[in-house]
N, C-alpha and C positions, 0 to 999 in steps of 0.2 A: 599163730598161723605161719607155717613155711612158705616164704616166695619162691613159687621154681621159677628158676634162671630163665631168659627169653631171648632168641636168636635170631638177630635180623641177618636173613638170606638176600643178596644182591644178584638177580641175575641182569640180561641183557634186555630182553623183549620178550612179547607173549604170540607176537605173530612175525612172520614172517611169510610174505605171500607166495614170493619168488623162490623161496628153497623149504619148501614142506616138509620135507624130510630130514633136514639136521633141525629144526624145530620140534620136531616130533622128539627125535633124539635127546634134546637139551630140557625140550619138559618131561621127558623120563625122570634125569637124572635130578634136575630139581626136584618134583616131586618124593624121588625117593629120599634125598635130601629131609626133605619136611618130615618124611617118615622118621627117618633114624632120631633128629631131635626130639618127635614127640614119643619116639620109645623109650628115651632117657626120663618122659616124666616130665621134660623142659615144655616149654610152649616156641610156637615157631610164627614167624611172617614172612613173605616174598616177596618181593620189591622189584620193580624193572628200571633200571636206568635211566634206556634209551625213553620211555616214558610219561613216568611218572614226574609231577613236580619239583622240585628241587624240594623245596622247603618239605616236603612229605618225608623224602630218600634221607634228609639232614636230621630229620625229627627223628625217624624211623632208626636213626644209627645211634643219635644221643639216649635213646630210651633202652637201648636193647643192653645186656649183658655181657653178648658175643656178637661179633659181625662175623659175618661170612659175605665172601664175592667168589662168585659161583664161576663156572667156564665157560666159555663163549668164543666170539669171534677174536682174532688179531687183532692189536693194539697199534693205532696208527702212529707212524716209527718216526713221525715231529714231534714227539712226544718225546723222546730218548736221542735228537738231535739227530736222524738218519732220513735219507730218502727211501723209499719204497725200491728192496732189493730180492722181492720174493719172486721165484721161476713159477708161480703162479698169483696172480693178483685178483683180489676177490674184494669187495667194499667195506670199510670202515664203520663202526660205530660209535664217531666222534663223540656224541652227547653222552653217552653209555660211561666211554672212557674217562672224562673230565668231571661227570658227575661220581661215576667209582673211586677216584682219584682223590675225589675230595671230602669222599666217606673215609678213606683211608685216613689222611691226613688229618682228619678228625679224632681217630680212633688212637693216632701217635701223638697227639697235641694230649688226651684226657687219657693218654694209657688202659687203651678198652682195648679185651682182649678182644682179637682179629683172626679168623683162619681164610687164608686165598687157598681158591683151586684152580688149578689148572691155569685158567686164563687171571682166575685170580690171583696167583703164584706170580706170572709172571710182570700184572699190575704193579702188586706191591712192590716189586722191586724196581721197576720203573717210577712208581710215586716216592720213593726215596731215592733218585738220584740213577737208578743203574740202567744197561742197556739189553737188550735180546738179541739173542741169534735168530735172526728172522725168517731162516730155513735149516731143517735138520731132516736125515731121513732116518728109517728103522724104528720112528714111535709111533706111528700108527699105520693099522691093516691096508694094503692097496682095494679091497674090495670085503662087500660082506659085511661079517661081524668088524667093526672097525677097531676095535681096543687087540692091545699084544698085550704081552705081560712082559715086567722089567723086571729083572732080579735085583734086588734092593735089602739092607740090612734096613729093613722098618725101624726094627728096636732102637735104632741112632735116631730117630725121629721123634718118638712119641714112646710110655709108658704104653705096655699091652696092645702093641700093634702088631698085626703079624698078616703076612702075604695072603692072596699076589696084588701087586702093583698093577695095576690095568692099566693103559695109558693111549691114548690118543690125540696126539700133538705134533705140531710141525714146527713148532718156534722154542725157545729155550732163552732161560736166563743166561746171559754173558759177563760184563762188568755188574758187580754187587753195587746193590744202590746201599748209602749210608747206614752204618750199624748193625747193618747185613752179616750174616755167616753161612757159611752150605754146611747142612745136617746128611746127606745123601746125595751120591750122584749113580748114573747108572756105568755101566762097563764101559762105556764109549767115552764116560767123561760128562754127560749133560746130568746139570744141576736138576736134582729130581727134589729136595726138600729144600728150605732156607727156615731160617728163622732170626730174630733180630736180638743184638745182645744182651740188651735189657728189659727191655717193652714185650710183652706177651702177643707178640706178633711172630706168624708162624706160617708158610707157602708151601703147599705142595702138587707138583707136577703132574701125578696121577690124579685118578679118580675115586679117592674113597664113598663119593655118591655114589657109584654103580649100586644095583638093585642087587647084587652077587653080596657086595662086601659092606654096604652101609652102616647095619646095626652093628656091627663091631669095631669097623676102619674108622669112620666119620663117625660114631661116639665117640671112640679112643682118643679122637685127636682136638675136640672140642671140649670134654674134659679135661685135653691137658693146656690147651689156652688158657680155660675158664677159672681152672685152677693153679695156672703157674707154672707146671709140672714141666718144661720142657728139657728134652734130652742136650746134653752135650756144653 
């Protein structure tokens, strides 16, 4: 009997009362998330942070094959040694970040492969040491449909990856956290892929969840954690 592979997904929360509508948004992308794994044939679980028990999120990370940390809010910037320098200030999800944090560091202590999005991107490189640009403009839509597209050489990322880049973000990686490299940046310069130089740890900026690009993007790229496969 074949074991298929099992991917513990990290996101943030399952409710948010006060903003309905980017929770709506974020269990889209989870959700579709859970799709793409289980079209690989793999098995999938979803996990909240802000949450769920500690010892669950710790379990849930030792047991899986691949970790994913999914995208969500801003990472609070005493975390990365900065005061809060954002032209708009929105709440923190303390617990989310120290418990992601520590799935991470988990994942780098037993060399378990790891893919971050988005907000996960830009964790990992904060749970190894590095810092973010805590505002950027031009990667997400001012109204409406909120994702742009970034023009990106995927192929420097990942085996069989191919465009577009959807992207909806306001912070960005800055200083590289430890053993860090950029795989992709976009034309302006922000850090769109990383991955680390030994360890099958691997961040990217965009949203390979979108419901648009899942079964191809976010398999392509969890295949290549799972397997080692990465570019550059």
């Amino acid at each position: 009997m074949v074991l298929r592979p099992h991917v513990a997904l990290f996101h943030v929360r399952t409710r948010r009362p006060s903003a309905v509508g980017y929770q709506a948004l974020l269990d889209t992308l989870n959700a579709s998330a859970v799709a793409a794994v289980e079209g690989l044939g793999w098995s999938a679980s979803l996990h909240a942070a802000a949450e769920d028990p500690e010892s669950d999120l710790r379990r849930a990370s030792a047991e899986a094959d691949v970790v994913v940390i999914l995208g969500g809010d801003d990472i609070e910037p005493g975390l990365y040694g900065q005061d809060d320098r954002r032209p708009r200030r929105t709440g923190y999800e303390r617990r989310a970040d120290r418990m992601q944090i520590a799935v991470v560091m988990d994942a780098v202590r037993a060399g378990r492969p790891l893919l971050g999005v988005c907000r996960g991107h830009q964790l990992l490189n904060v749970a190894l040491g590095g810092t973010l640009r805590q505002h950027v403009d031009g990667h997400r839509a001012a109204a409406g449909d909120p994702y742009v597209i970034t023009p990106l050489e995927l192929d420097a990322v990942a085996p069989g990856l191919a465009p577009p880049a959807l992207c909806t973000h306001h912070q960005a990686v800055d200083e590289l956290g430890a053993g860090l490299r950029v795989l992709a940046r976009a034309d302006d310069g922000v850090v769109e892929a990383i991955a680390h130089e030994q360890l099958p740890l691997l961040g990217v900026q965009w949203h390979p969840e979108h419901p648009s690009t899942a079964p191809t993007q976010l398999a392509a790229l969890l295949r290549a954690v799972h397997e080692r496969e990465l570019v550059g």
